[in-house]
N, C-alpha and C positions, 0 to 999 in steps of 0.2 A: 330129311330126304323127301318126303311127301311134298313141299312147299316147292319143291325143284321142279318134281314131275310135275304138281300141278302148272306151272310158272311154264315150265318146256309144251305143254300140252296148251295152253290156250292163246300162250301167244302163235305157234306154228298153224292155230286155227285159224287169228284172227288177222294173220298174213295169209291164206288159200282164198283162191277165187274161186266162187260156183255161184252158178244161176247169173255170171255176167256182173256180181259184186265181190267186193272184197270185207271179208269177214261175214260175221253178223249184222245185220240191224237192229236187236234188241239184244239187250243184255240178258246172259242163260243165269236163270232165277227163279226157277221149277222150280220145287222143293220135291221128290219121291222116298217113297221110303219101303220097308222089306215087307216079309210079310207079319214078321210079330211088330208089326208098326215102330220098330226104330227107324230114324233119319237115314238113309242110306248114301244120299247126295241132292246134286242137282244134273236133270235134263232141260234138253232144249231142242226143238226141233223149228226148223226152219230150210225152204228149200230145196226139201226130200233130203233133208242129213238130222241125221238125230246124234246131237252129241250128249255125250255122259259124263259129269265127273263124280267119283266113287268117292263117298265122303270114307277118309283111315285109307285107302288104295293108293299104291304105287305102281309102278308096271308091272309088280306081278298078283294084279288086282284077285283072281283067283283063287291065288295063298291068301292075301288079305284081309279079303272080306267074302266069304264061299257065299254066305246068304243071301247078300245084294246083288251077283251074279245070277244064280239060280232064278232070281227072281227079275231081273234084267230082259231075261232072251224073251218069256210070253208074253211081257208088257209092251215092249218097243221093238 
């Protein structure tokens, strides 16, 4: 199920236009991680968008993964 959401989630990205381009221009390859230092995902910020993929997250990222949220909102 994860492989979906991620799949539905970056290509719907990489089809949006902002800033007058279509998608990215660098591939999202951040690495961030929580606060007890596990891997949490990758960010990417470009454009004034900061996008997120929650490494173990589905859409209901919250149930998921509570840690890497929490630690989401004061970072980005």
């Amino acid at each position: 199920m994860t492989d979906y959401h991620l799949f539905c989630a970056f290509f719907s990205q990489q089809n949006t236009t902002f800033g007058g381009i279509q998608g990215f221009t660098r591939k999202p390859a951040t690495p961030w991680h929580d606060d007890s230092g596990k891997f949490a995902g990758i960010v990417h910020q470009e454009r004034n968008w900061t996008y997120v993929l929650f490494n173990d997250g589905s859409h209901t990222v919250p149930k998921d993964v509570p840690a890497a949220v929490s630690n989401l909102f004061p970072r980005y």
